[in-house]
C-alpha positions in Angstrom: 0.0 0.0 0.0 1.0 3.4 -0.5 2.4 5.3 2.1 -0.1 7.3 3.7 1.5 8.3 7.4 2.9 12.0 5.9 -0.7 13.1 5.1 -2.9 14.9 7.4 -6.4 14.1 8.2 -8.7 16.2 6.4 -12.8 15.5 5.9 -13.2 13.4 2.6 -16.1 12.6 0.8 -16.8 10.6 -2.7 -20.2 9.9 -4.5 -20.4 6.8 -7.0 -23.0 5.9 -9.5 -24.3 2.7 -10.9 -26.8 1.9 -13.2 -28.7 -1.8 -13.4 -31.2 -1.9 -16.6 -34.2 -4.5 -16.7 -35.5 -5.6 -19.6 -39.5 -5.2 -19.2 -42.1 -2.6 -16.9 -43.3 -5.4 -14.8 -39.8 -5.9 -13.7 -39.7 -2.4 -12.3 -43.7 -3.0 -11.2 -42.2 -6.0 -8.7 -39.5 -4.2 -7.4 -42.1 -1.1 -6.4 -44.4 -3.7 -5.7 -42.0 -5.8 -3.1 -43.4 -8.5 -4.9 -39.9 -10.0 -6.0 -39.4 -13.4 -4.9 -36.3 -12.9 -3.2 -37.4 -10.1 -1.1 -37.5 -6.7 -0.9 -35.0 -5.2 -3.5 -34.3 -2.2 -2.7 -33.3 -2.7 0.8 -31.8 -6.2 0.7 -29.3 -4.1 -1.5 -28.9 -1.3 0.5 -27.8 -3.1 3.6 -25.5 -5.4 1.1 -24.3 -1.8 0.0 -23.1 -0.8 3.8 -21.8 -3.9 4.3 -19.2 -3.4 1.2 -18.6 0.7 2.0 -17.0 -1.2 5.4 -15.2 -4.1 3.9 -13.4 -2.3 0.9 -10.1 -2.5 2.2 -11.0 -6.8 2.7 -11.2 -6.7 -1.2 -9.2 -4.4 -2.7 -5.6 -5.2 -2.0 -4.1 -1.5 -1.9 -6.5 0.2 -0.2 -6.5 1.0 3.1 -8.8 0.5 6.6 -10.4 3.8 7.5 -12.8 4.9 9.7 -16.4 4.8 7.8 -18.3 7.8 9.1 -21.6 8.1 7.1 -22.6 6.0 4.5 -25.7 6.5 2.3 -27.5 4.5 -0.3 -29.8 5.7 -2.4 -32.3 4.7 -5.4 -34.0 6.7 -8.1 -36.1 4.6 -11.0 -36.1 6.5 -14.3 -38.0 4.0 -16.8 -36.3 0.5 -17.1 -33.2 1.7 -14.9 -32.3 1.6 -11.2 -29.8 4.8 -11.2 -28.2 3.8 -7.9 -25.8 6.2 -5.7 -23.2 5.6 -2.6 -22.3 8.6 -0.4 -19.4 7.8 2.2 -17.7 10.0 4.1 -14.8 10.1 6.4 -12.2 12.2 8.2 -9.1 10.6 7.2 -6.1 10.7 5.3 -7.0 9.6 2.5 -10.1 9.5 0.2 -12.9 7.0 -0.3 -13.4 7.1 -3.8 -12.8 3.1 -4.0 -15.4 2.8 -1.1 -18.0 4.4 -2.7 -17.8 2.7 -6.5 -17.2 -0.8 -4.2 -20.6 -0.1 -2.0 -22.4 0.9 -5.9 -21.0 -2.1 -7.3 -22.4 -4.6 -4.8 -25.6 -2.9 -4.4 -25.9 -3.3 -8.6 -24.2 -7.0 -8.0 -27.1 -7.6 -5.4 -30.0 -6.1 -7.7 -29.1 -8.1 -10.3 -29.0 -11.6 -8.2 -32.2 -10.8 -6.7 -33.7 -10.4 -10.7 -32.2 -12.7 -12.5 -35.1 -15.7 -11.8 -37.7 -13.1 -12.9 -35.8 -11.0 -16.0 -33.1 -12.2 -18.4 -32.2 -8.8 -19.8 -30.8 -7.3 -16.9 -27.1 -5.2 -17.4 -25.1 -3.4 -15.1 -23.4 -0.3 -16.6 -22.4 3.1 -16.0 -20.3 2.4 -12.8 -18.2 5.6 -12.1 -17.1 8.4 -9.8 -19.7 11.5 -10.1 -17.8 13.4 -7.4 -15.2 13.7 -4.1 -14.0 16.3 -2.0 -11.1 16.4 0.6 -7.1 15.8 0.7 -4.4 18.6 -0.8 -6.1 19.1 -4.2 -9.5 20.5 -2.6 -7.0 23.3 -0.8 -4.4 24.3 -3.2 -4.9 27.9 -4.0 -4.6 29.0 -7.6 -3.0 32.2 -6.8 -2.4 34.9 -9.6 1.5 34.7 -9.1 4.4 33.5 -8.0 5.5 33.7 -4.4 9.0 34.8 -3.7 10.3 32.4 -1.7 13.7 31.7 0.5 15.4 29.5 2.8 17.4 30.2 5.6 19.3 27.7 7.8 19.9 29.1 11.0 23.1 26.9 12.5 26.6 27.5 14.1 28.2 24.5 12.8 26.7 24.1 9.3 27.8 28.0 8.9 31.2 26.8 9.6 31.5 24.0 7.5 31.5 21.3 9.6 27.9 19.4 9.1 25.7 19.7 5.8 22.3 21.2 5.6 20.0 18.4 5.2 16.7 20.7 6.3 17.0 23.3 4.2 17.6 21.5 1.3 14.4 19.3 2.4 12.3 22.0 3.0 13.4 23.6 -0.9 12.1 19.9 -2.4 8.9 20.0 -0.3 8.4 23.3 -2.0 9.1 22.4 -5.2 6.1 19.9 -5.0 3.9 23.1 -4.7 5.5 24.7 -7.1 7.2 27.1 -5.1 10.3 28.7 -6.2 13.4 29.5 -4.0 14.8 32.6 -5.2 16.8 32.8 -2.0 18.8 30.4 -0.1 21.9 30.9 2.3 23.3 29.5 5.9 24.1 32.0 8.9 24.7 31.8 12.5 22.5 31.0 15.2 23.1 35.2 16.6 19.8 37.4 17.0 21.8 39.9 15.5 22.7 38.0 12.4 19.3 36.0 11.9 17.3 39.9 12.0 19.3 41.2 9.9 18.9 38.5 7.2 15.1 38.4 7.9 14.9 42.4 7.3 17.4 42.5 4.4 14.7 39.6 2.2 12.0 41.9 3.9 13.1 44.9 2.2 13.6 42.8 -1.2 9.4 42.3 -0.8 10.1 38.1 -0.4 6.4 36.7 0.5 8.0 34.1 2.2 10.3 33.4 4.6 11.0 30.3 5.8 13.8 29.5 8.7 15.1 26.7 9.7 17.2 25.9 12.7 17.3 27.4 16.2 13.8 26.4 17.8 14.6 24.0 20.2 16.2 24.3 23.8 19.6 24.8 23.7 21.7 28.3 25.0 22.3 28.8 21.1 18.8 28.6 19.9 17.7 31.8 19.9 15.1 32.0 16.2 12.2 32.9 17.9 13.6 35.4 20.1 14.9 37.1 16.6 12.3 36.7 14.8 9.0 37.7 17.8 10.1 41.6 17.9 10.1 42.1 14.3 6.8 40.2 13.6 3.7 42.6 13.8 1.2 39.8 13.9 1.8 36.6 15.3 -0.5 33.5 13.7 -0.4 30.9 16.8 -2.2 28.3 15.0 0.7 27.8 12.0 3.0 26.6 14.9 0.5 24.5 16.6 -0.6 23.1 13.3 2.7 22.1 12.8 3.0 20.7 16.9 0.3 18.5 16.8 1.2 17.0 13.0 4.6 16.4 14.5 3.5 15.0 17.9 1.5 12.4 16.0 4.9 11.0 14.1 6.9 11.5 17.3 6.3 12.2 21.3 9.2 15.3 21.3 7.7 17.5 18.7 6.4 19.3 21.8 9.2 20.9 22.4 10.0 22.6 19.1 9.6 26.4 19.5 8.5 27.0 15.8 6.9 30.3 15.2 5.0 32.1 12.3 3.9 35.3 11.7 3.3 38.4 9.5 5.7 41.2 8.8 3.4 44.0 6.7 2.6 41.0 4.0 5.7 38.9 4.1 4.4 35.5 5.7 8.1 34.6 8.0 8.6 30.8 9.5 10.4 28.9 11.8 10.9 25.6 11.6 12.9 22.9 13.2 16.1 22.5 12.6 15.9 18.2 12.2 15.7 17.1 8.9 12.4 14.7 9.6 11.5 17.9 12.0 11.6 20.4 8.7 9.9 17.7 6.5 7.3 17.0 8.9 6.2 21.1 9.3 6.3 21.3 6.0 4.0 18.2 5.3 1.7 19.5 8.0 1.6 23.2 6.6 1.5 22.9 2.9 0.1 23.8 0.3 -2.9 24.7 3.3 -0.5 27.9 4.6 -0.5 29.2 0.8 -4.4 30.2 1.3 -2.7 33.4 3.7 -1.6 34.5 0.1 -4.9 34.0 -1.8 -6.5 35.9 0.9 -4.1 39.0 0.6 -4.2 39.2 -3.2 -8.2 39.2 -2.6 -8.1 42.5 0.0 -5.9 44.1 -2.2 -8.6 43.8 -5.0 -11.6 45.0 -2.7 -12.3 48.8 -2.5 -11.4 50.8 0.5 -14.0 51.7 2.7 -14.0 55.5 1.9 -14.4 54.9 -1.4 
């Protein structure tokens, strides 16, 4: 299966469609009728429906358990055809898309079986996905340009040549995923003096965003949010918690990152763990979700001032 533990739970939702067509009126009479011999049709079918919404992952090899949290079948009869539908939603990570064509299919599979002894002309077509919602797509912004972008790894000994810079690099190929440019990246040292000075220097250069990495843990020497809190003029708590509770789900001492975000006029600035897998993580927890700050901006600066 693929590997799903990087994503983060989001509410998902998919509707499928299938179609079963009888060959005569009285066949559609019976099932109206509850005069089929096997039973009632429609709901023998619907409960076989729910019963295959909640074993799709027994079944299809690569998909994976997930919590079912609503399920809904439902029947419309147009003519000679039983239009059938599957609703299922979840709040997972990932989509139920399978679920929802699986529960259609066995509640077509069902009809079928339960009309065959009464009507030899019966076909099952039109299974497909009429809609979903949910997961990365449903939040990526389309934003009417490019965001500025660049990296800065805040750390004593990678400044001086003595490690590489693993989380930078990382955080560069996360972005490149979003289609993200870096037009900026560069090493410094882990000095207040040195990290606000960067910070206002790609300030003044009008970069949207600002991401640092390095610095937010416990140590004398980690000192990033102490730069970076007196130039911020709004903090935005929830990016760092966002980012917390992601990481506390991977591993127990994401608790003790400092990271920080805020907004400096309309530069979005970020600090992020200095760990390789701590940089990854943020970054799988915050993107392309964070990009929306962007799309929101553009929008205010499109709306007409109040005195006017």
């Amino acid at each position: 299966m693929i590997d799903i533990t990087h994503k983060i739970k989001t509410k998902r939702s998919a509707i499928a469609q299938a179609i079963v067509s009888v060959g005569r009126q009285e066949t559609i009479d019976a099932v109206k009728n509850k005069t089929v011999p096997k039973g009632d049709v429609i709901e023998t079918s619907r409960v076989a429906g729910l019963f295959a919404v909640k074993r799709t992952s027994d079944m299809i090899p690569d998909c994976h358990p997930l919590p079912v949290e609503f399920t809904e079948i439902r029947h419309h009869i147009e003519g000679l055809q039983i239009i059938i539908e599957t609703e299922v939603q979840t709040v997972y990570k990932t989509g139920v898309e399978v679920e929802a064509m699986h529960g259609a299919s066995v509640v077509a599979l069902t009809i079928y079986d339960m009309l065959k002894p009464i009507d030899k002309e019966i076909e099952i077509h039109s299974i497909r996905l009429l809609s979903k919602t949910g997961g990365k797509s449903q939040y990526k912004d389309k934003l009417g340009r490019a965001i500025t972008t660049a990296v800065v790894v805040c750390s004593d000994s990678i400044f001086a040549g003595k490690k590489q810079d693993f989380a930078g690099k990382a955080i560069i190929s996360k972005l490149q995923n979003f289609e993200v440019s870096v037009e900026d990246y560069g090493v410094i040292t882990d000095e207040i003096k040195d990290i606000q000075e960067k910070v206002l220097a790609l300030y003044t250069n009008k970069f949207d965003l600002i991401i640092l990495t390095g610095g937010t843990g416990l140590s004398a020497r980690d000192v990033t949010p102490e730069a970076l809190r007196p130039l911020l003029d709004r903090e935005i708590p929830g990016i760092a918690e966002a980012a917390r509770s992601y990481g506390q789900q991977q591993m127990p001492y994401a608790m003790l990152s400092r990271s920080l975000a805020g907004l400096k006029g309309k530069t979005l600035i970020l600090a992020l763990p200095g760990s390789t897998r701590g940089a990854e993580e943020s970054m799988d927890a915050l993107f392309p979700y964070i990009l929306h700050i962007f799309k929101v901006m553009e929008q205010e600066s499109h709306e007409p001032s109040k005195s006017s």
